[in-house]
N, C-alpha and C positions, 0 to 999 in steps of 0.2 A: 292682589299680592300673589306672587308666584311661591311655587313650595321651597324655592331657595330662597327669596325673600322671607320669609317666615322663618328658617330654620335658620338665619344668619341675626336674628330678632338676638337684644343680648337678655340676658334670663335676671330676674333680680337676683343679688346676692344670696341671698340667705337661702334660697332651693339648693344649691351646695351645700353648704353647713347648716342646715337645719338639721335639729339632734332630735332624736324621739324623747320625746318626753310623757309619753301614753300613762306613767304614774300622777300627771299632775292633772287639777280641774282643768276643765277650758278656761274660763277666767282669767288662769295663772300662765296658759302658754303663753312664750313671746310673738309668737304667730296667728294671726288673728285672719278668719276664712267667712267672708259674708255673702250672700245672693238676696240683691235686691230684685221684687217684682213689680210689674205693672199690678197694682192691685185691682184693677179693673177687667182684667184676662180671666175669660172663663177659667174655670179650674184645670181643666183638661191639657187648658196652652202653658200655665204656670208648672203644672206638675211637668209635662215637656223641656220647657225652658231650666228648669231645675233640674233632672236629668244629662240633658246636655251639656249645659257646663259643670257639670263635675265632671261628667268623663273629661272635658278638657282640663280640667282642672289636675285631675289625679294623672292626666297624662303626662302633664307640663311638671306638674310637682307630685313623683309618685313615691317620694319619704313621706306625705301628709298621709299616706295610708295605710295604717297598720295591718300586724299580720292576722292573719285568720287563725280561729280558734275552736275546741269542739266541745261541744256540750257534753252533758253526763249522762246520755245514751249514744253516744260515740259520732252524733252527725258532726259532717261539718258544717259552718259560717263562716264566711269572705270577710278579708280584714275594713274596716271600715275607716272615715279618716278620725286619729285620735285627736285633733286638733280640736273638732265638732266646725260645726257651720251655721251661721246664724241665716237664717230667713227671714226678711224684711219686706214689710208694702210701702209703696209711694206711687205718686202717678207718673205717667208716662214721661211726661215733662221733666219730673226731677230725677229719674231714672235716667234718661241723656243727660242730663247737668251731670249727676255724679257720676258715671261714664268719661266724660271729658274731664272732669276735674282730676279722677284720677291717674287716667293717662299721663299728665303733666308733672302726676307727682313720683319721688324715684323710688325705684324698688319697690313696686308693686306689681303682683301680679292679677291683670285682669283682661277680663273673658267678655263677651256679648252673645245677646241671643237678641237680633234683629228680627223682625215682620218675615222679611224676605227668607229667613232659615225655614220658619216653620210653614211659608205655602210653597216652598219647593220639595217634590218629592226625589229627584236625583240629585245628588250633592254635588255633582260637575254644574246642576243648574242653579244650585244655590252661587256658588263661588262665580259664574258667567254673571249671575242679575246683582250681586254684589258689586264688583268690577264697575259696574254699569252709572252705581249711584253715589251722587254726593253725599259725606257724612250727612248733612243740612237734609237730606232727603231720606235718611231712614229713621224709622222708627226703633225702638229698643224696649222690647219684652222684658227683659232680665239685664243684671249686666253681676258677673260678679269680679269680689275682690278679694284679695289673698297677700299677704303681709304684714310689716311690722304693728301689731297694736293700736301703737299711739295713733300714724297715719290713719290706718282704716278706722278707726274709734272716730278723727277728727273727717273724717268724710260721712262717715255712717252711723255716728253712736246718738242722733237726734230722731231717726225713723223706726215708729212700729213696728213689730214682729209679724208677719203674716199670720193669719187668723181665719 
């Protein structure tokens, strides 16, 4: 996918009208933010894959991130996302199913962290060996998801929390 390909992508609704609600639990937001992992991924590659897509995450949707704040010796703290984010294990296998599943369903927004992201070290070479391969053919580290509740609850709310 070319970078106009990608930037003509249409955005779920609700990253527009999404209202800060940083008063309420997580629980209670209408927005609901999960990253599933391969639980089999050294630590190393999950804490990776979990970095990553949040930057894409907070890039695609940067109302989920609240403001920064300073503590009472005057440092600052970067705003974090108020929504919170659940961290989930499952194997690789069902980590592509719910990858697929979700793409199909609307207004969600979601992210991948393929094999191919994390052994290329030039991001022209990640997106060249991308290109290259059949969905059927890659692998999925992570994959996260972002949206309405009930949706991500009925893709996600049966898997473990990372541990």
């Amino acid at each position: 996918m070319t970078s106009e390909q990608s930037s003509t992508m249409l955005a779920p609704t609700w990253i527009d009208t999404l209202v800060h609600e940083s008063h309420k639990p997580t629980k209670e937001q209408v927005i609901k933010w999960v990253i599933m992992l391969d639980r089999e991924l050294p630590a190393g590659l999950q804490l990776n894959a979990v970095a990553c897509l949040s930057a894409a995450v907070g890039k695609a949707a940067p109302a989920m991130v609240g403001t920064g704040g300073i503590d009472a010796s005057g440092s600052p703290h970067a705003g974090l996302p108020w929504t919170g984010c659940t961290v989930l294990a499952a194997t690789a296998a069902i980590v592509k199913t719910v990858r697929a599943t979700a793409l199909t369903e609307p207004d969600l927004l979601v992210a991948d962290m393929a094999s191919v992201a994390q052994r290329s070290r030039v991001y022209d070479d990640y997106l060249a060996g991308l290109a290259r391969l059949q969905d059927d053919d890659l692998t999925y580290y992570a994959v996260s998801i972002a949206g309405p509740r009930p949706r991500v609850d009925r893709l996600t709310g049966r898997f473990p929390l990372l541990r």
